[in-house]
C-alpha positions in Angstrom: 9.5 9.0 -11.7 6.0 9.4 -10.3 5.8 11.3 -6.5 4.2 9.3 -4.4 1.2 11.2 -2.8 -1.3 9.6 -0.4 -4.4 10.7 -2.0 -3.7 7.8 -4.7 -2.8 5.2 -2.1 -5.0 2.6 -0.4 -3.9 0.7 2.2 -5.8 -3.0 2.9 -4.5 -5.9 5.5 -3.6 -9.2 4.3 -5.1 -11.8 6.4 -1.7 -12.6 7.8 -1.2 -9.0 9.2 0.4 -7.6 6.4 -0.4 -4.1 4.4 -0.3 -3.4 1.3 -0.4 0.0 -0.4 -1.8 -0.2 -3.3 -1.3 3.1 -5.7 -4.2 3.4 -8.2 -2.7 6.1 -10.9 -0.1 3.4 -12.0 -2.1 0.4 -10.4 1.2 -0.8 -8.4 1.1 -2.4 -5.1 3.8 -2.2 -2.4 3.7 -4.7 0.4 4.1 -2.4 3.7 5.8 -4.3 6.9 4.2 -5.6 9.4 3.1 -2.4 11.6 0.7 -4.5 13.8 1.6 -7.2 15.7 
C-alpha cells in the first residue's frame, strides 16, 4: 500500500470543473470533487 505524498501528485482541471490528481510513481489518477464552482 503506497503512502500517498504530494510531491508525486499533479493536479489538472477538466474542462467541466473537475480535478484530477494524477500520481506519477504508479501512474494512477483519482478524480478529486468539484472544489470550484
Amino acid at each position: 500500500m503506497s503512502a500517498w505524498s504530494p510531491e508525486h501528485i499533479t493536479l489538472r482541471r477538466t474542462e467541466n470543473g473537475n480535478v484530477i490528481a494524477h500520481d506519477s510513481r504508479d501512474d494512477q489518477e483519482f478524480i478529486v470533487r468539484m472544489l470550484f464552482r
